[in-house]
N, C-alpha and C positions, 0 to 999 in steps of 0.2 A: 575349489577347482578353478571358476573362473578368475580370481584374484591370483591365484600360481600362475594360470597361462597368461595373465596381460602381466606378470612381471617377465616371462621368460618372452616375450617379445615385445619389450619399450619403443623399439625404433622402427617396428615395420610400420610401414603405409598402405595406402591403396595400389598404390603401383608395384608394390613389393608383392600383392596376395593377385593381379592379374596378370604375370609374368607367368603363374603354373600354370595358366587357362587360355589353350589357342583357339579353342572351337569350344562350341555348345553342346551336349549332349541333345536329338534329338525323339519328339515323342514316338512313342510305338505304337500311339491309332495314326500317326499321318503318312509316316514314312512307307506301309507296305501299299497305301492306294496311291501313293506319290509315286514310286516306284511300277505301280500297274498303267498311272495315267502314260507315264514316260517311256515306254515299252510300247505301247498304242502309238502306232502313226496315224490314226483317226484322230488325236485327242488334241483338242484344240488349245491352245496358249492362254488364252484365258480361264480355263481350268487347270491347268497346273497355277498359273499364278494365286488363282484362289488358294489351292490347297498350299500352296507356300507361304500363305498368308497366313497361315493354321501355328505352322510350327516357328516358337521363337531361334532355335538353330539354324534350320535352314534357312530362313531368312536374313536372320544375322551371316549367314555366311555370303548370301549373293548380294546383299549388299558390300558388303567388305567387298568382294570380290569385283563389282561394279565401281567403286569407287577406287579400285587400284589405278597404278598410272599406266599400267597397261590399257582396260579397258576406258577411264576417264577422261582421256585426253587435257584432263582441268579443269572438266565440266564432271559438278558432283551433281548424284539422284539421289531424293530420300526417302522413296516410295519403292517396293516391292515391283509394280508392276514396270517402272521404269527400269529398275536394275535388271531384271529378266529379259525385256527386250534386248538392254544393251550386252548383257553376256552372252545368250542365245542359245537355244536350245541344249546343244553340246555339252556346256559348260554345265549347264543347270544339271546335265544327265550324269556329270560325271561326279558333281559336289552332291547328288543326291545316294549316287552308289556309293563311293566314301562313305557318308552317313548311314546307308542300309547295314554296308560292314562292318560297321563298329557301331551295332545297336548295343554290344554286350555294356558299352559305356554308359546307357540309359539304368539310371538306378535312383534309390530317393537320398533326397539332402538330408542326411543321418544328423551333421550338427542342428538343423532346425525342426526335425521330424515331420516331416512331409513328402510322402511318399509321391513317386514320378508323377502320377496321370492327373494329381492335385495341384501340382505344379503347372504344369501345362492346362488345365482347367483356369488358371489362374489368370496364368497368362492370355489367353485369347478371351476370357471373361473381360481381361482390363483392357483389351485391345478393341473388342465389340463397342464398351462402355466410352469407350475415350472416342470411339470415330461418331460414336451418337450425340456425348456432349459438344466434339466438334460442329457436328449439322449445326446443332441447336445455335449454338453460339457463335457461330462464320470464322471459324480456324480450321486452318487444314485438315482435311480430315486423314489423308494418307499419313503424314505427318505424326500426328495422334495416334492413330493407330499404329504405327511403329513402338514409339513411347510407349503406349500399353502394352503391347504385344513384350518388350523388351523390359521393362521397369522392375522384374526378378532377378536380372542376371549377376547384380551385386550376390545374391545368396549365392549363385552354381557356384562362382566364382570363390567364397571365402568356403564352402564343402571341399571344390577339390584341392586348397591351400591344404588346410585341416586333414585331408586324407594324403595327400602327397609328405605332407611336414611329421605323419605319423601322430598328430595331438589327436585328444579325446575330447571332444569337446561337445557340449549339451547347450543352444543356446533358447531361453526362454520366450516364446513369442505371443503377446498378450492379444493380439488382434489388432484389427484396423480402432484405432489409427497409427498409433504408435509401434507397434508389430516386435520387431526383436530389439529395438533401438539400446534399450537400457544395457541388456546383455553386452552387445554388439560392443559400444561406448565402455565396456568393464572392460572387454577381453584387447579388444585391440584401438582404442580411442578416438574411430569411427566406424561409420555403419553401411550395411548393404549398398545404403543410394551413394554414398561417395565411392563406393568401391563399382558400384555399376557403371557410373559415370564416369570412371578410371578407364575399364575396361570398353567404353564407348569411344572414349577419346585414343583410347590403343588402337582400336579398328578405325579410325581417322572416319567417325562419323563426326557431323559437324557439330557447334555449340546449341544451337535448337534444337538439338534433341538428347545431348551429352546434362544439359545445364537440367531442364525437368527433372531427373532421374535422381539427378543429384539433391536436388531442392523437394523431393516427393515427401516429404515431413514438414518441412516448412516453407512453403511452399510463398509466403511472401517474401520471404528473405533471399528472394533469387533478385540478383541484380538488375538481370536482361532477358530474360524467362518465366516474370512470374505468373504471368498469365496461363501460357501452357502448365506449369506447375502445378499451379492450382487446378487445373483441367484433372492435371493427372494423379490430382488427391482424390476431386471428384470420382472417377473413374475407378476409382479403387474402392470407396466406398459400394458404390453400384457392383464391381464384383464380388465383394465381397458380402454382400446382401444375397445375392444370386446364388455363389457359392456355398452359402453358409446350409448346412442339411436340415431337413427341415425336423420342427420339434427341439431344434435348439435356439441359440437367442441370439441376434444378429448385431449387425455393427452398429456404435452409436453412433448420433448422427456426424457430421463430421462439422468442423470450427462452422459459423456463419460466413467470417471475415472471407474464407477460402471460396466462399462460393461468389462473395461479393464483384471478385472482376471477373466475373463468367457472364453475371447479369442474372443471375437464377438463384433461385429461394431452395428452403428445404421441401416442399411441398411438391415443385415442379422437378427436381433430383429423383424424390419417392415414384413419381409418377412413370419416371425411368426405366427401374426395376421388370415389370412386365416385358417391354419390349426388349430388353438386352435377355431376360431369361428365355422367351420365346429365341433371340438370335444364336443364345448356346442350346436349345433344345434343338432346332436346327442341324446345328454343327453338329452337335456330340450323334443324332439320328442318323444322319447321311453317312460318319463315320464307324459307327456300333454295327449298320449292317451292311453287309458283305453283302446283300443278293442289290442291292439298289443301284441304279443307273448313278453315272456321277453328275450329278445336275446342281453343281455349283456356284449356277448361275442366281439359284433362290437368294445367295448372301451377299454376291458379288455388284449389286443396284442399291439404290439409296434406300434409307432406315423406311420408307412406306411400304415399301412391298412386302414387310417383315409383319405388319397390323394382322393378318391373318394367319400367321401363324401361333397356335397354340401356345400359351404361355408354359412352361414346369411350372409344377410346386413350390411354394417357395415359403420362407419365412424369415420377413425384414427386420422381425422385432420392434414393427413402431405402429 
């Protein structure tokens, strides 16, 4: 099957599979408390931006939308919390009701089998892990946290090709580190991060954070990013350690070389794990229960205030 589909499309590209793709599907734990904060004239702005912080959609959308030349004036933002000032309230209310109304478009990536809430798990897994190995290391941390938050959208992107183009397609994903790439490379002669980094550079985000996404596999071989890069392999290891359920067997470690321009060993990466799984154990609590105050402030301060919260379960496999 997959050697038929990579004969019947020789000449697509990356730009060719994010042309079906204008917006992100949003997750369905963010968007009904998003939609409660945003309905509340009590509710402060820095709790909505938290919680937009949550979802790779809506975020990806107000950024695009802050970097328009409407809102931009010329001057680009590459943080969440900037974009949101600059669009303003309104805006953020009206891009979030769009998305409440077309939750029906919230579904799992059939070609990679991974269902919605794993995906979104994923995503803010790698967005926690990147804004802590930012601390650690003095890289932006907003920055990073975009990059992680964003570093799946090459997969949304080649599902709804595959579902719009009517293929049947099954792609084999072996885990971190290498993940679908093999597949990917058979069916269409690149993979999710080129296609992500397509679809970054469609929404006219900029090269630092287009160039990561792209280089998220080899992450030395980035010309003028590989520092982030490599951040954002890190980063991926840690969620996927975090993510991984427990009683099965986690990610191996990931290259040395990759961690080498961070400034950090395998030891001090492992030592990670706790405080990024306490920072989704957090997240995922605040958002599972419906009777709790929105006090979103617990995530929204630097990676210390996070020590006391309770680790999940976890099992790294090392």
């Amino acid at each position: 099957m997959i050697a038929d589909l990579a004969m019947q499309s020789p000449l697509l590209t990356p730009d060719d599979i994010v042309r079906e793709v204008r917006n992100l599907p949003s997750a369905p734990k963010v968007l009904p408390r998003l939609k409660e904060l945003l309905t509340d004239g009590n509710s402060a702005m820095h709790e909505i931006v938290a919680l937009i912080r949550l979802d790779p959609g809506i975020a990806a959308r107000v950024l695009q939308v802050a970097n328009s030349a409407y809102f931009s004036k010329g001057v680009r933002c590459f943080t969440v919390d900037e974009a949101v000032n600059r669009v303003g309230y309104v805006e953020v209310y009206e891009l979030v009701s769009l998305a409440v109304a077309s939750q029906v478009l919230v579904r799992p990536l059939d070609v990679y089998g991974i269902e919605a809430d794993e995906l979104w798990k994923l995503s803010v897994a790698g967005a926690l892990a990147a804004e802590l190995l930012a601390q650690r290391t003095r890289q932006d941390r907003d920055v990073a946290y975009t990059i992680g938050l964003l570093h799946c959208v090459g997969m949304v992107a080649i599902d709804e090709w595959a579902l719009r183009a009517g293929r049947k397609l099954e792609l084999k994903n072996t885990g971190f580190p290498r993940e679908a790439v093999e597949s990917e490379r058979a069916v269409f002669g690149f993979t999710q991060a080129e296609t992500g980094a397509a679809l970054l550079r469609h929404w006219d985000f900029p090269t630092s954070m287009s160039e990561p996404v792209r280089w998220q596999y080899t992450p030395r071989a980035s010309a003028s990013q590989a520092k982030m890069a490599c951040l954002l392999s890190a980063a991926k290891w840690l969620r996927s350690a975090v993510c991984t359920p427990k009683g099965e067997k986690g990610p191996v470690l990931p290259d040395l070389a990759h961690l080498q321009p961070l400034g950090i060993g395998a030891m001090t990466l492992q030592a990670m794990v706790p405080e990024v799984a306490a920072r989704m154990t957090a997240v995922s609590s605040l958002l599972d229960d419906t009777k709790s105050a929105f006090d979103l402030r617990r995530y929204a301060f630097p990676a210390q205030e996070w020590v006391q919260q309770p680790p999940r379960a976890w099992d790294a496999g090392i």
